[in-house]
N, C-alpha and C positions, 0 to 999 in steps of 0.2 A: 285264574288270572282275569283280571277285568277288561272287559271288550275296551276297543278305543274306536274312533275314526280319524280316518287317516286326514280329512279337509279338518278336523278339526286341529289336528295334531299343526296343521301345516298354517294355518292362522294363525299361530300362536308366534311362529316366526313370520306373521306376515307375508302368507304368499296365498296363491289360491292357482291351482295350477291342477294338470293330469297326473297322475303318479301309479309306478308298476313297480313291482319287487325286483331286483335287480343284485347281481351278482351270486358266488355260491359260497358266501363265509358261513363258518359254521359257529360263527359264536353272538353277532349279533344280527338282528333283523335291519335289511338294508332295501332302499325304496331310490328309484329315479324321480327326478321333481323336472317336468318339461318343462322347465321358465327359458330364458333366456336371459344371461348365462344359466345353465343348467346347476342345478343342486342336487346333493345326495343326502337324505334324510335317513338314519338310523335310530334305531330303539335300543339302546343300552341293556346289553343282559345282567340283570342286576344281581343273578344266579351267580356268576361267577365274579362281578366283579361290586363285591358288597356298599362300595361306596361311591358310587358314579360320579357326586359331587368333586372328590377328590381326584379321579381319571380326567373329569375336564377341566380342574383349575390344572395340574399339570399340561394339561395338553394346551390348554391358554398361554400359558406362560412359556412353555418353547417353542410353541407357532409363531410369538411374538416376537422372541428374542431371534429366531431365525429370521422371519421376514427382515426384521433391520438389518440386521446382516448382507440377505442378497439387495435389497434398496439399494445398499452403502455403495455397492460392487456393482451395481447395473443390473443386475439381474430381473426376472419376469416373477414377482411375488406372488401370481394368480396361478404360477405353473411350476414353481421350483419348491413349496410347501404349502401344507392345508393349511386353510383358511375357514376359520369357525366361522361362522356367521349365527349373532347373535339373536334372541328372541325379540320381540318386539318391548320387552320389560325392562330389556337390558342385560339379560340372562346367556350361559354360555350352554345352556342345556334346558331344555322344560320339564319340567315333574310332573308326569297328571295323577301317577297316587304312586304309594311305596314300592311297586312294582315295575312302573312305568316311565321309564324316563327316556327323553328324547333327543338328537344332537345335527345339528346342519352343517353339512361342508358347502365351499364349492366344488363342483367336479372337475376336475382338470380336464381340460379336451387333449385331443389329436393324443394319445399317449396307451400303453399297449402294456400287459402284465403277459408272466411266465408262469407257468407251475411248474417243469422241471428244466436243466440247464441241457440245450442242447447244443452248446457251441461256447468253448471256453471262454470267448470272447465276454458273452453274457456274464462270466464272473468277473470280466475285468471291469463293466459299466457298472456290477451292484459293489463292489469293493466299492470304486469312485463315486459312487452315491451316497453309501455309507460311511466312508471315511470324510466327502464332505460336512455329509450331518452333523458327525461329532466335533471339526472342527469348527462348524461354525459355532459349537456350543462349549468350545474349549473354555470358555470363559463366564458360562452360565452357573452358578452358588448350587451344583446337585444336592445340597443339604436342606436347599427349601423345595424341593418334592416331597410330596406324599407317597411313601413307600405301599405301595398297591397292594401288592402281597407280596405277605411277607415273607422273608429268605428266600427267596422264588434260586437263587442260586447260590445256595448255602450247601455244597458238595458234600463238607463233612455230617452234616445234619442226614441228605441221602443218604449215607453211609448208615450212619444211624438207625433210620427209618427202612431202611433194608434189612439190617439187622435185627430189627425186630418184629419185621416181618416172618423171617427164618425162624428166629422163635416164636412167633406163636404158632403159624404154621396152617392158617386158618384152611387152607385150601387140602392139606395134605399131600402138599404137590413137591415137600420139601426133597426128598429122598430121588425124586426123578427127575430133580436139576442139580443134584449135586454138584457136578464138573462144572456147571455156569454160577455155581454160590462161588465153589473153590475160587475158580479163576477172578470172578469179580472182587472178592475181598481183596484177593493178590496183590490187585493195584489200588489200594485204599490210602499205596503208600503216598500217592499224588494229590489227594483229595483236598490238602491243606493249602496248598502251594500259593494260589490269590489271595486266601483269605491272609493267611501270611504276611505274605508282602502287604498289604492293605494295612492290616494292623500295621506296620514295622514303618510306614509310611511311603514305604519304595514304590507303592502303587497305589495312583489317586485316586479318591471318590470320583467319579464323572455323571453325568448324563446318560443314560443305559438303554437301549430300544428296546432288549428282551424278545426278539424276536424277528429276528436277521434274514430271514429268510428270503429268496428269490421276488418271491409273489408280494413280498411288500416294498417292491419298487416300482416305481411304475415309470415304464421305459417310453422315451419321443419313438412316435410311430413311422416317421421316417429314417433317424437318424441313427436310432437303438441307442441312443445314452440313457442312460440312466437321471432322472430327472429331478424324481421326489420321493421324499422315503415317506409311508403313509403308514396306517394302522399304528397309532401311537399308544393301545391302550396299556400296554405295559412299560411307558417311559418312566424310570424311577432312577433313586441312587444304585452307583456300583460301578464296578468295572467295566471299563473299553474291552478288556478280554473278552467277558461273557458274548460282546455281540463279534468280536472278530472270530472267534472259539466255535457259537451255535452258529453261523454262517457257514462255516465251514464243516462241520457236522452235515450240514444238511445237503448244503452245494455242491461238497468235494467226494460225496461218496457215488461208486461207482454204480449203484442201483437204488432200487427203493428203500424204504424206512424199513418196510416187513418181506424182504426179498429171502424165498426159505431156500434155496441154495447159494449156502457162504463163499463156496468157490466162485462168485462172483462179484463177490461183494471187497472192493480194497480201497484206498484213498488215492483219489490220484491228482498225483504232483502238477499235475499241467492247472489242474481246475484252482490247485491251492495257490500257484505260483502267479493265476492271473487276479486271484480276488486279490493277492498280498502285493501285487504292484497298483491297481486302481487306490485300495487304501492306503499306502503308504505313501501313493503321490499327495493325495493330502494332508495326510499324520503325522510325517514322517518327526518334522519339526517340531510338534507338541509334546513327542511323547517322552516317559522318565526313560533313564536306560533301564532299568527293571520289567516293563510294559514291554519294551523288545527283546528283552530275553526271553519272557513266557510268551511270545506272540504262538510258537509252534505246541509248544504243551498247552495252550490255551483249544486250540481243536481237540486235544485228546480229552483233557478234563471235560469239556463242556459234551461229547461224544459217552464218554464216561459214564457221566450224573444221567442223564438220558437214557442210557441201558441199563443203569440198577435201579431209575424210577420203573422202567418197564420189567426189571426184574421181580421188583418188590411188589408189585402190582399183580403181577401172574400167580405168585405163592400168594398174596391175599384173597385172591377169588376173583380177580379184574373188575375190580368195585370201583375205580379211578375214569382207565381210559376205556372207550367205547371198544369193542371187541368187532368183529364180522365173521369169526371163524373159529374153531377152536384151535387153544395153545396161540394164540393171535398174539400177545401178549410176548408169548416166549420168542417167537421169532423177530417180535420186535428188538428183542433183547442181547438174542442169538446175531445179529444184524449190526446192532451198536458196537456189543464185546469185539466181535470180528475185527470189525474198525480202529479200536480202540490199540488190538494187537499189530496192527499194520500200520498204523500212523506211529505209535512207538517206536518201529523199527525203519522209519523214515525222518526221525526229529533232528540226523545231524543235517541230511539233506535239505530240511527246513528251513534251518538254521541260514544254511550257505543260500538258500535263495533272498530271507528275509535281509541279510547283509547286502546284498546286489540290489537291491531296491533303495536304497536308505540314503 
């Protein structure tokens, strides 16, 4: 990889300032820029996301369509969505060679992130973060995004891609996960169910975060609302499911991602009943009535595709996700399936809370 400097990097947006590495993402390189107002400068990891050009016109284009949005409504556009700031070329990113590309925010102040939920409440601020997002984009053309990567939640595909993983078998690990092949095929019968409705039109193309998660909201440090949804590099087309669905995968489980005793591990209804009132106080009114029928099988599916990527992964030799231990893989998977069996046997409860909000 070719060296760079950082004063160089940072001229390029016209600035010239201190700068320190800052924050602990694990996918791109992220820098503090001491100006005033403060900037955050990242280096696009072009590893993963092969076409940067097209990460930052999308992310241009619903930075923008959102800012108008809170304008319209009074809102504080320096603190309620990122705001690219462009190169001095007039660029939404700088290139300095095929490997290298660069991107400037401004940093939001006064404002505070989570890595896990310690207080249901906190689901109720990232629903109402989230569910504002989508609706201020209720009316954004998702067909003119740049699909990032591709199928990223194409369930029956996983399906697929699981399965042929078991057969080839690379790891030899096939025969000592049997009862977790068994079971996860069992529920292959749900796989289809967004895609579905999507085709059939019951359920819209929309504006998609891809990545729902706690830690990409970033919360007012006095007030704990939920402020701004950030990390947009997987904004593309597809379902409102997938992000009300991985949100709660993530939020509503009652321990960790790779927690090796299951007896601990269940979905709980308090965590899913608060993200599913913050969202729905925004949504409520946008959505098809198909979108609220799968709102509660949208956590399972999306809990689902997540434990047979981690399935498929383990029997191929953990060539995908980073590992730290061994069977690392299976537990993550052992973890998901759990989930997947408990949220099942909670979807009519779902159901009667999703309707109390509405």
């Amino acid at each position: 990889m070719m060296e760079y400097n950082l004063k160089d990097i940072l001229a390029q947006f016209d600035v010239d300032t201190n700068i320190e590495v800052y924050g602990n993402g694990h996918i791109n390189d992220t820098y503090m820029c001491e100006t005033d107002p403060r900037f955050i400068l990242q280096r696009i990891n072009s590893n993963v996301f092969k076409k940067p050009w097209e990460v930052m016109e999308n992310i241009a284009n619903v930075t923008a369509h959102v800012a108008k949005k809170i304008k319209a409504t009074g809102g504080d556009v320096n603190r309620e969505t990122l705001n690219v700031i462009k190169t001095k070329d007039g660029e939404n990113y700088y290139k300095l060679d095929e490997e290298n590309y660069f991107r400037m925010y401004k940093f939001v102040e006064d404002t505070i992130s989570y890595e896990i939920v310690d207080d249901p409440i906190q689901m109720y601020n990232t629903g109402h973060a989230f569910g504002k997002f989508q609706k201020m984009l209720n009316d954004f053309p998702a067909d003119k995004l740049y699909e990032t990567i591709v199928k990223f939640h194409d369930t029956p595909e996983r399906v697929n891609q699981l399965k042929e993983a078991i057969e080839k078998n690379a790891s030899g690990r096939k025969e000592s996960v049997k009862a977790e092949i068994d079971f996860a095929l069992s529920y292959s019968k749900y796989a289809a169910e967004i895609m579905e409705a999507m085709k059939k039109g019951e359920v819209p193309l929309r504006v998609t975060h891809n990545d729902t998660k706690l830690n990409n909201v970033l919360f007012d440090d006095k007030t704990g609302e939920g402020i701004c949804v950030i990390d947009l590099d997987t904004v593309m087309p597809g379902s409102l499911l997938y992000d009300f669905g991985d949100a709660l995968r993530f939020g509503a489980s009652s321990g960790t991602e790779d927690e090796k005793d299951l007896d601990k591990i269940y979905f709980d209804l308090e965590k899913f009943e608060q993200f599913a009132k913050g969202f729905l106080e925004e949504t409520a009114d946008c959505l098809t009535e198909k979108e609220i029928e799968l709102l509660p099988l949208s956590a399972l599916l999306m809990t689902y595709e997540c434990g047979i990527r981690f399935l498929a992964d383990h029997i191929n030799g953990d060539t995908y996700f980073k590992i730290h231990r061994e069977n690392h893989n299976l537990d993550r998977a052992r973890t998901q399936l759990k989930l997947v069996y408990d949220i099942e046997s909670k979807l009519d409860v779902m159901h009667d809370i999703i309707k109390k909000y509405l």
